[in-house]
Residue frames relative to the residue before (quaternion, step in Angstrom):
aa qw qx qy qz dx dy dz
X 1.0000 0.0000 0.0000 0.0000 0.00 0.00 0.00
X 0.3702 -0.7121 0.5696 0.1770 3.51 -0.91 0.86
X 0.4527 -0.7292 0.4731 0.1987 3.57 -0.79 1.24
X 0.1740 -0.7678 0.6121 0.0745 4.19 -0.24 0.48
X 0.3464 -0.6795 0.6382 0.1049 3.05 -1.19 1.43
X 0.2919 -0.7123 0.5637 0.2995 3.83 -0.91 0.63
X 0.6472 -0.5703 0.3792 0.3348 3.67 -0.96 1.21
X 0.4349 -0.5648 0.5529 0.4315 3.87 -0.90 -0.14
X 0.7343 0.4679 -0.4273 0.2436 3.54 0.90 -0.70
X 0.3437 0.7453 -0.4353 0.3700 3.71 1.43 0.59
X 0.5725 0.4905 -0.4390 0.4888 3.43 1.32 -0.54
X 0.7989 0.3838 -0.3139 0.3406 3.29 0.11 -0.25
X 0.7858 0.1272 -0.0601 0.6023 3.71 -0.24 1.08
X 0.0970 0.8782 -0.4390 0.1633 3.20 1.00 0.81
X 0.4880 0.5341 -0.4999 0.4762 3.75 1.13 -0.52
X 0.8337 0.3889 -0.2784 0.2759 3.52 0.23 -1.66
X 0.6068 0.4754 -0.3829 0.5091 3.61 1.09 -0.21
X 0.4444 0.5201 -0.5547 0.4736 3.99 0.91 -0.06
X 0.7920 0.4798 -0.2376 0.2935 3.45 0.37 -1.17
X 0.6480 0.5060 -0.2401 0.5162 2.94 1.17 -1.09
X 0.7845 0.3103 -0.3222 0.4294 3.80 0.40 -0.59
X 0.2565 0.7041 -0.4158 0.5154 3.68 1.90 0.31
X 0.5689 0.6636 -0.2661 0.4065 3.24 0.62 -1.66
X 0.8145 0.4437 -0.0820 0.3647 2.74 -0.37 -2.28
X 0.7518 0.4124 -0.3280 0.3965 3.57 0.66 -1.04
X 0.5490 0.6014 -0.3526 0.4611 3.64 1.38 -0.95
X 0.6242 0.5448 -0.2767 0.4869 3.98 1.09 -1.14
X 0.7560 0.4485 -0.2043 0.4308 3.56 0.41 -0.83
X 0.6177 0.4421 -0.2632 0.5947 3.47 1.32 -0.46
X 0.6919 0.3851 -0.3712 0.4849 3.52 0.74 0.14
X 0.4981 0.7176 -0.2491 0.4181 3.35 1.16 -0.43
X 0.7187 0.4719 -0.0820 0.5040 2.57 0.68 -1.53
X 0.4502 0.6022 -0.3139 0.5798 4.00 1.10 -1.30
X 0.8462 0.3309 -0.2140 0.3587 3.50 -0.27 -1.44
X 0.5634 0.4034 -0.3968 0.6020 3.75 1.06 -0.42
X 0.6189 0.5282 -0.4478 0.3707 3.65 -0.20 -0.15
X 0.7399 0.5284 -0.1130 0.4006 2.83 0.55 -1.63
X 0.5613 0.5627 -0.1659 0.5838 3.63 2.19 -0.40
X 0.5677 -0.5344 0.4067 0.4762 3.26 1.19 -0.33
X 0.5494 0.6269 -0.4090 0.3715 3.79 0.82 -1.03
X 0.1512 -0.6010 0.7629 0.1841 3.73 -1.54 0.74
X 0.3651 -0.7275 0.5723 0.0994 3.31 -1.55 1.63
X 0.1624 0.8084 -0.5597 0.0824 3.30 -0.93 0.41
X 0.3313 -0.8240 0.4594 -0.0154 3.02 -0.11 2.66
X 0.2208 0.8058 -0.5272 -0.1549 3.49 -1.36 1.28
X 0.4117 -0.7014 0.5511 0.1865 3.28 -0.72 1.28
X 0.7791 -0.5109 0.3471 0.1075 2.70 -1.67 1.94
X 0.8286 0.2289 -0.1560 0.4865 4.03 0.84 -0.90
X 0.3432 0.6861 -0.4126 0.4911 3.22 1.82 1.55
X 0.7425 0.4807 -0.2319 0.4049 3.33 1.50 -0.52
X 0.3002 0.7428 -0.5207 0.2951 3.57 1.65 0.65
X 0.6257 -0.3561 0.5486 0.4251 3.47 -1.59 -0.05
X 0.7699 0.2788 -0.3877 0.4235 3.84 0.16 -0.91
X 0.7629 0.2911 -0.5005 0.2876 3.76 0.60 0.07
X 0.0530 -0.8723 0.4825 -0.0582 3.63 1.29 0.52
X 0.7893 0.2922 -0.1503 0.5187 3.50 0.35 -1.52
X 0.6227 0.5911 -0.3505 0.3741 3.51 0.76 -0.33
X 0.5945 0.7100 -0.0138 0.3772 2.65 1.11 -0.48
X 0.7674 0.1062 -0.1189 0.6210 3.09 0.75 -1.40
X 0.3129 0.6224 -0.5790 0.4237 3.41 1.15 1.02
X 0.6680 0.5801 -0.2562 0.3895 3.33 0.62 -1.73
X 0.7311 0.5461 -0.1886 0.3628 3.77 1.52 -0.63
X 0.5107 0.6812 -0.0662 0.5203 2.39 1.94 -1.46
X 0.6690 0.3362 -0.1741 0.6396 3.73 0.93 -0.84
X 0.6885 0.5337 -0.3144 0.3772 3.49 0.38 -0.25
X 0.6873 0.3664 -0.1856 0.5991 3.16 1.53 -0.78
């Protein structure tokens, strides 16, 4: 698992990003439920996976997935 720095811009307004990334996690866990539950294998990639330095991490993270 790749560790995630929280942005600086969380300090500011911090109620509405609790909620909002509350949201997001509550959405994605259902998603994710409902594609399963379809037959579908899920496999989540996150935007600051596609750098040169996580390259090899990566195509492990595929590599095992497939």
């Amino acid at each position: 698992m790749v560790a995630w720095r929280k942005p600086a811009f969380r300090k500011t307004n911090a109620a509405f990003w609790r909620k909002k990334l509350s949201a997001n996690r509550s959405r994605d866990r259902l998603v994710t439920r409902t594609l399963r539950a379809r037959g579908w294998r899920v496999l989540r990639i996150w935007e600051h996976e596609l750098t040169r330095k996580n390259e090899v991490r990566l195509a492990a993270k595929l590599t095992r997935a497939l």
